[in-house]
TORTI-208034 format. One record per residue: x, y, z of N, C-alpha, C, CB in turn; residue in one letter. Coordinates in steps of 0.05 Angstrom, whole numbers, plus 5000, padded with zeros to 4 digits. Glycine has a CB too. Example, Ala and Ser with C-alpha at 12.3 -4.5 7.8 and 13.67 -1.06 7.14 Angstrom:
! TORTI-208034
  n.X  n.Y  n.Z ca.X ca.Y ca.Z  c.X  c.Y  c.Z cb.X cb.Y cb.Z code
 5264 4886 5156 5246 4910 5156 5264 4934 5156 5226 4911 5181    A
 5257 4955 5142 5273 4979 5143 5258 5001 5157 5282 4988 5114    S
END
This chain:
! TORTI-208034
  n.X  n.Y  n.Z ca.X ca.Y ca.Z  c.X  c.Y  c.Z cb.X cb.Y cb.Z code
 1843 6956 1491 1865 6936 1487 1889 6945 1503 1872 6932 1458    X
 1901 6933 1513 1930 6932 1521 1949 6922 1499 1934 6914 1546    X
 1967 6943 1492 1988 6945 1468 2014 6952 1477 1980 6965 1446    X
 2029 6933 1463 2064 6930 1467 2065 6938 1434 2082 6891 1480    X
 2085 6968 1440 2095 6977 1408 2118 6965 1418 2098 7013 1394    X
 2134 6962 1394 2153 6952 1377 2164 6964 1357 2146 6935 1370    X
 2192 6982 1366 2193 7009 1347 2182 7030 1352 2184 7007 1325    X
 2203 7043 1370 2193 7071 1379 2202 7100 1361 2205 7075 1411    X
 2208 7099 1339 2213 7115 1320 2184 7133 1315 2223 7097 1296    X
 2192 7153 1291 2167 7168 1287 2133 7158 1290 2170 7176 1261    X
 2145 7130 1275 2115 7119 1271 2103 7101 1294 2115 7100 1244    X
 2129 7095 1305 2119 7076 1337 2107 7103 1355 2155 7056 1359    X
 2114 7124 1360 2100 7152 1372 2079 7158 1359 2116 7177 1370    X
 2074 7158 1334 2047 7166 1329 2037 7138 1328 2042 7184 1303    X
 2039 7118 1333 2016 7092 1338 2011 7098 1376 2036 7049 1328    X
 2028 7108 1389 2030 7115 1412 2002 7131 1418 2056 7131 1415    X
 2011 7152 1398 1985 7171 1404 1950 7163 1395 1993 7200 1385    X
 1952 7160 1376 1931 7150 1358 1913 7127 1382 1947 7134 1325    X
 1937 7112 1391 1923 7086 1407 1915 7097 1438 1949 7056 1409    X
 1928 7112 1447 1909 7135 1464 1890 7147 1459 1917 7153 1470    X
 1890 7158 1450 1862 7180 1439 1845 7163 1432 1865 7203 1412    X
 1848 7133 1425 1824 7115 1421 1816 7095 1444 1830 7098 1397    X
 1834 7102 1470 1825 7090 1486 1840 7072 1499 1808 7084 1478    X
 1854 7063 1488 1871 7047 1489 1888 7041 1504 1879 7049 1477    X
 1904 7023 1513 1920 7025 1539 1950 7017 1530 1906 7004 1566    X
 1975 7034 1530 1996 7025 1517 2017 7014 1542 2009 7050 1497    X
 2015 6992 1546 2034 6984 1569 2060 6983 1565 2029 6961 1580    X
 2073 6974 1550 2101 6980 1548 2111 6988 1517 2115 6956 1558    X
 2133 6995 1518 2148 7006 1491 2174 6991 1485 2155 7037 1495    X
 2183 6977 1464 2203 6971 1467 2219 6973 1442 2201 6950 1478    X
 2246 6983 1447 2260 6992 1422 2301 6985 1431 2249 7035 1418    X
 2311 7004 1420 2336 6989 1421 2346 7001 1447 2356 6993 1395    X
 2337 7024 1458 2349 7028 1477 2327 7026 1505 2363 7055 1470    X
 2303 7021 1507 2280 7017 1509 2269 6987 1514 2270 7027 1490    X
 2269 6972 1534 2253 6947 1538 2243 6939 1567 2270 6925 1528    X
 2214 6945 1566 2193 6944 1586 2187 6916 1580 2168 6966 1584    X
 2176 6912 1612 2165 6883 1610 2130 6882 1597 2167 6869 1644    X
 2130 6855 1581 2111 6860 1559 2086 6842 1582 2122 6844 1521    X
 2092 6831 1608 2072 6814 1615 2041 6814 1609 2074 6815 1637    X
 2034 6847 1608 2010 6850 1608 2002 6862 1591 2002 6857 1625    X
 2010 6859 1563 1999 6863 1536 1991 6844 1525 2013 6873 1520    X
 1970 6855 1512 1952 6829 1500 1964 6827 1462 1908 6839 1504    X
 1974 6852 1451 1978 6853 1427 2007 6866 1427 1957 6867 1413    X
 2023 6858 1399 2036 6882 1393 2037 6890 1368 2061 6882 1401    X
 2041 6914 1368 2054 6935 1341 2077 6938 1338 2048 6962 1338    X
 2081 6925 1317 2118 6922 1304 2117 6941 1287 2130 6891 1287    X
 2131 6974 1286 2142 6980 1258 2163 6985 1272 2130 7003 1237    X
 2187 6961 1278 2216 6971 1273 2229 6969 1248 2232 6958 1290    X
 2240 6950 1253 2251 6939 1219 2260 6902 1211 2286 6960 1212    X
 2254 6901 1189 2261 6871 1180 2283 6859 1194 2268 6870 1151    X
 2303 6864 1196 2323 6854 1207 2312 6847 1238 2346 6874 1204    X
 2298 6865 1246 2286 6852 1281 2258 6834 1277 2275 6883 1307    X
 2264 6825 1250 2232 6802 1249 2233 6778 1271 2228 6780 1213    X
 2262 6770 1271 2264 6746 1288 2255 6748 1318 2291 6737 1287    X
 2264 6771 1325 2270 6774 1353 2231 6786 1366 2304 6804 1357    X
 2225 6797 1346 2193 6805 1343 2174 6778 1346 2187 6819 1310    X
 2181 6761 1330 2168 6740 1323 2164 6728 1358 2185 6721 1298    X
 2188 6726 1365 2199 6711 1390 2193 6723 1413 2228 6708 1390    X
 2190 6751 1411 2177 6755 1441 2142 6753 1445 2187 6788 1451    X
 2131 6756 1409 2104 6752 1400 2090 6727 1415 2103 6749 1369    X
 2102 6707 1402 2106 6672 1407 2107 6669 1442 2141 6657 1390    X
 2129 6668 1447 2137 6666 1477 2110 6670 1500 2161 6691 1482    X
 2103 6704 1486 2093 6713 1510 2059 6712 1501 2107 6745 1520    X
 2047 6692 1477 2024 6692 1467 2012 6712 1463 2010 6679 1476    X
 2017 6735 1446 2011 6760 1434 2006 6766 1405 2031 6775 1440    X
 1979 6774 1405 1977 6775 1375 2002 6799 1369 1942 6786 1362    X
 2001 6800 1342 2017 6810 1332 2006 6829 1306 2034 6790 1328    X
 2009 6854 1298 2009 6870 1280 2040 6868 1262 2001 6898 1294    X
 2049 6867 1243 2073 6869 1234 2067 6896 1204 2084 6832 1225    X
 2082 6915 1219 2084 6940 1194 2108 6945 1179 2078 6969 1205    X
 2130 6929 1188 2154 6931 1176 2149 6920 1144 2176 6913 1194    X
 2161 6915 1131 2167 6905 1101 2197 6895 1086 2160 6927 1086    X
 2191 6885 1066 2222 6877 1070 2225 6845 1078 2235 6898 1098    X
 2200 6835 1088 2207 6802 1098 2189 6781 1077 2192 6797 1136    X
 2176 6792 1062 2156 6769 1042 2166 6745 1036 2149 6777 1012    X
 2195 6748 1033 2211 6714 1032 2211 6695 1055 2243 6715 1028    X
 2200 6708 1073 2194 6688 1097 2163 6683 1111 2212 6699 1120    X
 2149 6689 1095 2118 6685 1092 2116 6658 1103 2105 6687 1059    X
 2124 6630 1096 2124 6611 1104 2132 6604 1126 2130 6602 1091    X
 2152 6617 1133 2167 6608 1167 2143 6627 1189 2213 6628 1173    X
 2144 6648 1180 2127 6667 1199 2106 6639 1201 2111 6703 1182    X
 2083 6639 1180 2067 6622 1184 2056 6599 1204 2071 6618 1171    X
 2079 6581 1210 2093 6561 1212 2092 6575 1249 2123 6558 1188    X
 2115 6594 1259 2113 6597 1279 2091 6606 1292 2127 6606 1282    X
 2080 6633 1275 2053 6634 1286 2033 6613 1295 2042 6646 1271    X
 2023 6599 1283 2007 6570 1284 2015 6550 1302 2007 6555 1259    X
 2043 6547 1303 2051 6537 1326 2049 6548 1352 2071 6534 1323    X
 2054 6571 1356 2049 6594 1377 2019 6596 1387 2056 6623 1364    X
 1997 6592 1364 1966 6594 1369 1957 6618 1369 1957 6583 1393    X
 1974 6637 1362 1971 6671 1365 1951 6674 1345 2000 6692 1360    X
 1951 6708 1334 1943 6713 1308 1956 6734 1301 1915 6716 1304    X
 1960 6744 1268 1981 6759 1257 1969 6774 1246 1999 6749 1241    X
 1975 6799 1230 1966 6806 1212 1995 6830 1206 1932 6814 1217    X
 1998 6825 1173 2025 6846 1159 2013 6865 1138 2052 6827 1141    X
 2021 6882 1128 2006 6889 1108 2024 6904 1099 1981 6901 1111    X
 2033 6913 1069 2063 6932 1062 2046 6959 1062 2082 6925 1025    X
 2023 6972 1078 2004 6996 1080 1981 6996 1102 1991 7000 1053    X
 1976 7000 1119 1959 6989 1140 1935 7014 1133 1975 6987 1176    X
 1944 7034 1124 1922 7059 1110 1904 7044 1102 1933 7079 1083    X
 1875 7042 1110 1851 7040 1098 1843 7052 1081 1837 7041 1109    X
 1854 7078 1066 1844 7084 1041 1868 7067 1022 1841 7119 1037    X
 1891 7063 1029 1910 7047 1004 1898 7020 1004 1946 7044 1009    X
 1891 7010 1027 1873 6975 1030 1855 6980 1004 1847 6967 1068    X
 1838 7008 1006 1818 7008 0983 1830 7009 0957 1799 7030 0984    X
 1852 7021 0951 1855 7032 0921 1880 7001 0916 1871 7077 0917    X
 1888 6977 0931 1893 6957 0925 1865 6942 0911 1905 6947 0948    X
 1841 6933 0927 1822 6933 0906 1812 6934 0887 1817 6937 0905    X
 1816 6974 0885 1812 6989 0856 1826 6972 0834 1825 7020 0855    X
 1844 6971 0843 1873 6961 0820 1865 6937 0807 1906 6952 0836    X
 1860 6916 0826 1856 6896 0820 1831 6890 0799 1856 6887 0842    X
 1809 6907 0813 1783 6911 0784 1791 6923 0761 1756 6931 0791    X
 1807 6949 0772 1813 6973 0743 1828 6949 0724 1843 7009 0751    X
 1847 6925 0733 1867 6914 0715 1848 6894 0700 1895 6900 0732    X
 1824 6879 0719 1800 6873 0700 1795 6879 0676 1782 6880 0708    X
 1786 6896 0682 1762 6920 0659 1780 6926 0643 1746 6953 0673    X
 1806 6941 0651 1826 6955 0632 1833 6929 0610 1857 6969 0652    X
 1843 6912 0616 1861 6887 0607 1841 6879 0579 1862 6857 0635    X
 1807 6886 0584 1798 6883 0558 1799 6895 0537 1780 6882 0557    X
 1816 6926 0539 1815 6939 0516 1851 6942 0506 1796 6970 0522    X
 1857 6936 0498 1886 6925 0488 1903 6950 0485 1885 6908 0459    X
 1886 6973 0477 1903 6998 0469 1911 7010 0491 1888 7018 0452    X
 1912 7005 0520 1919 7018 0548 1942 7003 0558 1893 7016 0571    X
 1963 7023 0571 1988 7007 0571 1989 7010 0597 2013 7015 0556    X
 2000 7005 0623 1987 6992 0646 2023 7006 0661 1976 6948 0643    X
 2011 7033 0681 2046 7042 0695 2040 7050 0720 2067 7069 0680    X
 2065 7059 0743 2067 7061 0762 2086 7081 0772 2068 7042 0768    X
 2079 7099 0785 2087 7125 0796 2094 7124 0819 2070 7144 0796    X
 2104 7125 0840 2108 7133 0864 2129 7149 0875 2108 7115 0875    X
 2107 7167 0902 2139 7190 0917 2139 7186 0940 2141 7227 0917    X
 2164 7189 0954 2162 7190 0975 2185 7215 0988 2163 7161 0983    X
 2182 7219 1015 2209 7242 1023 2238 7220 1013 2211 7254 1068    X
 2251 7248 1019 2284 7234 1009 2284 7220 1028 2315 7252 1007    X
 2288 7216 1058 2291 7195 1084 2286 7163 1076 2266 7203 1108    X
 2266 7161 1065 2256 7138 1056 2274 7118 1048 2241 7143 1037    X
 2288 7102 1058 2311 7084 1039 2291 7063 1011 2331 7056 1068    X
 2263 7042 1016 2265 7031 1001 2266 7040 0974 2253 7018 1006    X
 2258 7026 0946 2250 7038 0920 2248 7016 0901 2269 7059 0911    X
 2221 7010 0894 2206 7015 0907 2194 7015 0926 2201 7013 0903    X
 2169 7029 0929 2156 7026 0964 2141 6996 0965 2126 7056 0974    X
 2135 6985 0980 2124 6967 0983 2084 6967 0974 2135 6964 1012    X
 2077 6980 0986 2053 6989 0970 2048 6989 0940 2050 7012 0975    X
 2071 7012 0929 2069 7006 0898 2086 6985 0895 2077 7031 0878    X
 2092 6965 0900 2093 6934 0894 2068 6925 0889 2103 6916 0915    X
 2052 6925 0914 2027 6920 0923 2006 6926 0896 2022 6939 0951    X
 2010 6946 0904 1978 6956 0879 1985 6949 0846 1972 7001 0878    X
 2013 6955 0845 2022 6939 0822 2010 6907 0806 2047 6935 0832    X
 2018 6893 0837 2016 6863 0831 1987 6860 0833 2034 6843 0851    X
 1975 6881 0842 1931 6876 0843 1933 6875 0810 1902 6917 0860    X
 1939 6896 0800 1924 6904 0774 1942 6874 0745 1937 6951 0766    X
 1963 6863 0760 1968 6853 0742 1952 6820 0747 1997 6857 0738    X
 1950 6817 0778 1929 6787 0785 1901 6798 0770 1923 6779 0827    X
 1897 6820 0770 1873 6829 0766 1861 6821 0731 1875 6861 0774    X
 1886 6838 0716 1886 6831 0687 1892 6796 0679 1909 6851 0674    X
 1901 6781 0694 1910 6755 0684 1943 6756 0674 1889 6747 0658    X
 1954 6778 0689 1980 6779 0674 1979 6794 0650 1990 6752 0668    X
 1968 6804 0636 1964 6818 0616 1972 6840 0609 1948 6820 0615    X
 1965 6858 0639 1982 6883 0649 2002 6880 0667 1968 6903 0660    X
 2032 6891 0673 2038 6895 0686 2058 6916 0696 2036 6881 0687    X
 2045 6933 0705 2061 6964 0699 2092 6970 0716 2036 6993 0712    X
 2105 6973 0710 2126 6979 0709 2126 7005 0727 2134 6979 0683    X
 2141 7005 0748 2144 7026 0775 2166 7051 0772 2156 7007 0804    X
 2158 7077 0770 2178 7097 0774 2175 7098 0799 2176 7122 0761    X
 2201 7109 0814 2203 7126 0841 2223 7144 0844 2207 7112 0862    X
 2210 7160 0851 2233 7192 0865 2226 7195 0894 2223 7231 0851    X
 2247 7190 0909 2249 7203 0936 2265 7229 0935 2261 7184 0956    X
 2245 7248 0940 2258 7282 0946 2230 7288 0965 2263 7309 0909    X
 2243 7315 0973 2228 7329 0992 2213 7317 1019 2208 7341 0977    X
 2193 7318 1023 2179 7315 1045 2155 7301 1047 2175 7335 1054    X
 2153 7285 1016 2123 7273 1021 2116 7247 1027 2108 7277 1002    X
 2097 7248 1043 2097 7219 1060 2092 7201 1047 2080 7214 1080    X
 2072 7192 1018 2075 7179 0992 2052 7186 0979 2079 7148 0993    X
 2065 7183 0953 2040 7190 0938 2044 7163 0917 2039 7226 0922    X
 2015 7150 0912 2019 7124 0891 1998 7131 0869 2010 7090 0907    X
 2012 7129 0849 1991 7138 0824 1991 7111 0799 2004 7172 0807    X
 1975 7086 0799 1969 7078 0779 1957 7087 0761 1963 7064 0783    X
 1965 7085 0729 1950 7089 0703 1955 7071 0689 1953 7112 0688    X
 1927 7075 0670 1928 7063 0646 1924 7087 0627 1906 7040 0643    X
 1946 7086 0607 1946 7105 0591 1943 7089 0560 1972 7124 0598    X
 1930 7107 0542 1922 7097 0510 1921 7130 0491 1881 7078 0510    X
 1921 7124 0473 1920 7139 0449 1899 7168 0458 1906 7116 0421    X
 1880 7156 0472 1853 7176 0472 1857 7178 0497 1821 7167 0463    X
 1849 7167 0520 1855 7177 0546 1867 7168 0560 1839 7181 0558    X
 1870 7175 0591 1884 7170 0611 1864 7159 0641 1901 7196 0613    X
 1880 7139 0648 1856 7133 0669 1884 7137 0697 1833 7091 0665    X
 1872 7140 0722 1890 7147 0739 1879 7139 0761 1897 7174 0740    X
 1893 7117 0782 1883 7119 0809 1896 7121 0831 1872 7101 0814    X
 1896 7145 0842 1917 7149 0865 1913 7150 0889 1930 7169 0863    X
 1936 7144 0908 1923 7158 0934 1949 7169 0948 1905 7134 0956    X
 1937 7192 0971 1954 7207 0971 1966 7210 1007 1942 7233 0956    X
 1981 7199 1026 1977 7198 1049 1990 7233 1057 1993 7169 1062    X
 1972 7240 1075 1972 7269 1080 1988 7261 1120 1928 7287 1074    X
 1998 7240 1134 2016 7233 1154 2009 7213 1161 2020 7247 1173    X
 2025 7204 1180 2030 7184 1192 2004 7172 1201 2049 7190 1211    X
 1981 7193 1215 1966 7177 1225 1943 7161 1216 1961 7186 1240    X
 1949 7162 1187 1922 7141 1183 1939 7117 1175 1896 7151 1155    X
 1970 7110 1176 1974 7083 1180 1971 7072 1207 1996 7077 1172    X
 1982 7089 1227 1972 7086 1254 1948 7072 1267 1971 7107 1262    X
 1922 7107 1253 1905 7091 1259 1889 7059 1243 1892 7110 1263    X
 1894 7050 1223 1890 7024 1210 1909 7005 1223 1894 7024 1179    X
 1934 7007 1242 1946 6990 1257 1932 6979 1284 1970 7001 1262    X
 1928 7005 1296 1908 6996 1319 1877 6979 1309 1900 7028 1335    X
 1872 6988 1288 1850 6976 1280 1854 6949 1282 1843 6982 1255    X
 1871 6938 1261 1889 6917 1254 1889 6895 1279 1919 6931 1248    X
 1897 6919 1297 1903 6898 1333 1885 6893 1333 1912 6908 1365    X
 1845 6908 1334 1839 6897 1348 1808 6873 1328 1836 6920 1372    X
 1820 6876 1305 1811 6848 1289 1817 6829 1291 1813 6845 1268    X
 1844 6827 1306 1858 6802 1312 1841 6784 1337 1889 6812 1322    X
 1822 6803 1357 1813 6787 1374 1794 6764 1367 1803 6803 1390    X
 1803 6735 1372 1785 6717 1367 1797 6705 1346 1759 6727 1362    X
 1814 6712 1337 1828 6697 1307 1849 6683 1315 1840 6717 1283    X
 1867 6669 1303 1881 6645 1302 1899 6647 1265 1853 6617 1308    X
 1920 6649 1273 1928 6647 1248 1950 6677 1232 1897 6643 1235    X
 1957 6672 1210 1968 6690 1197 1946 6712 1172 1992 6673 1184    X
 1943 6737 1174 1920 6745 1158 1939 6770 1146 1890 6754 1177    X
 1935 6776 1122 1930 6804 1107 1918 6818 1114 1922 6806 1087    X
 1930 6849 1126 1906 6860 1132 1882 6873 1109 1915 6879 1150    X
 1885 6875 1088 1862 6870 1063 1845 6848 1075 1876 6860 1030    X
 1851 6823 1077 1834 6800 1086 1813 6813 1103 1849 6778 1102    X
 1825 6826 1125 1805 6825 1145 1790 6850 1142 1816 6820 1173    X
 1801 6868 1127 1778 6894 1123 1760 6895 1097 1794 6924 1123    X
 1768 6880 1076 1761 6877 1050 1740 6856 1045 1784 6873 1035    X
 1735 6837 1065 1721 6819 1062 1694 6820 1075 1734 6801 1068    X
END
């Protein structure tokens, strides 16, 4: 593939790398101080930030480029994205975790809140860390896995999110169901950057042949 990042920060460098070592061909980079011409990219990878959704959207559209979106922060505009994409004829895909093991333990959640939701004595919570750097809180993920286990239960459960940003860790998400007798726990633990990376490049190249706005759960989960 030929790939235009979007957001040359830590994580736009390691999508840099990752999408090399797989072969990949990164034709331009573009950031705030940074803008190559995108003519001959077929995709891009957006992790700048929400506030540059518009201007993302618009060089996506313009120049008929699928699009990866890793930023977060925009879910209130689910419908407009939509809307332009489809008009554009492109294809999308956002995800608040592009990690293929968190794609899985969204899943988990969603069954664990099943199964759990039948036994009444389990009370349904949410952990997450991340380094101090981190501005959101919660992370977008543990939104995510949150809102699995509570679509999952019927509303029945719905656990309530701690977060601490200190130190240096890239995130750690720990759903439980806790009761009288035991404890059930499902976590996952990102050990760097590159396995959101690599599930972004992935991401790009599911998009070939598609049309439309997708989750990336949709397209690996199904």
């Amino acid at each position: 593939m030929k790939i235009a990042i979007h957001g040359y920060g830590k994580m736009g460098q390691t999508i840099e790398k990752v999408a090399r070592e797989s072969g990949h061909e990164v034709v331009c980079i573009l950031d705030v101080n940074r803008d190559e011409p995108i003519a001959d990219a077929e995709v891009m990878i957006d992790f700048s930030h929400a506030g540059a959704l518009d201007d993302t959207l618009k060089r996506a559209c313009d120049n008929k480029l699928n699009l990866v979106i890793g930023t977060t922060g925009w879910n209130d505009r689910l419908d407009d994205v939509q809307q332009r994409v489809e008009r554009a004829g492109i294809a999308c895909v956002y995800a608040s975790n592009f990690s293929p093991g968190a794609n899985v333990v969204f899943a988990l959640a969603q069954r664990a809140g099943e199964l759990v939701a039948r036994f009444p004595q389990y009370a349904a919570g949410m952990e997450e860390r991340h380094h101090s750097q981190k501005l959101d809180a919660p992370s977008g993920t543990a939104l995510r896995i949150a809102a699995a286990a509570k679509t999952g239960s019927d509303g029945k459960l719905d656990p309530p999110i701690v977060s601490s940003r200190v130190g240096a860790e890239f995130g750690l998400h720990t759903l439980f169901f806790d009761s009288p007798d035991d404890l059930i726990e499902i976590s996952h633990r990102a050990r760097g950057r590159e396995g959101f990376a690599r599930g972004a490049v992935m991401a790009a190249a599911l998009l070939r042949g598609r049309k439309g706005l997708f989750r990336f759960e949709e397209l690996v989960m199904q």
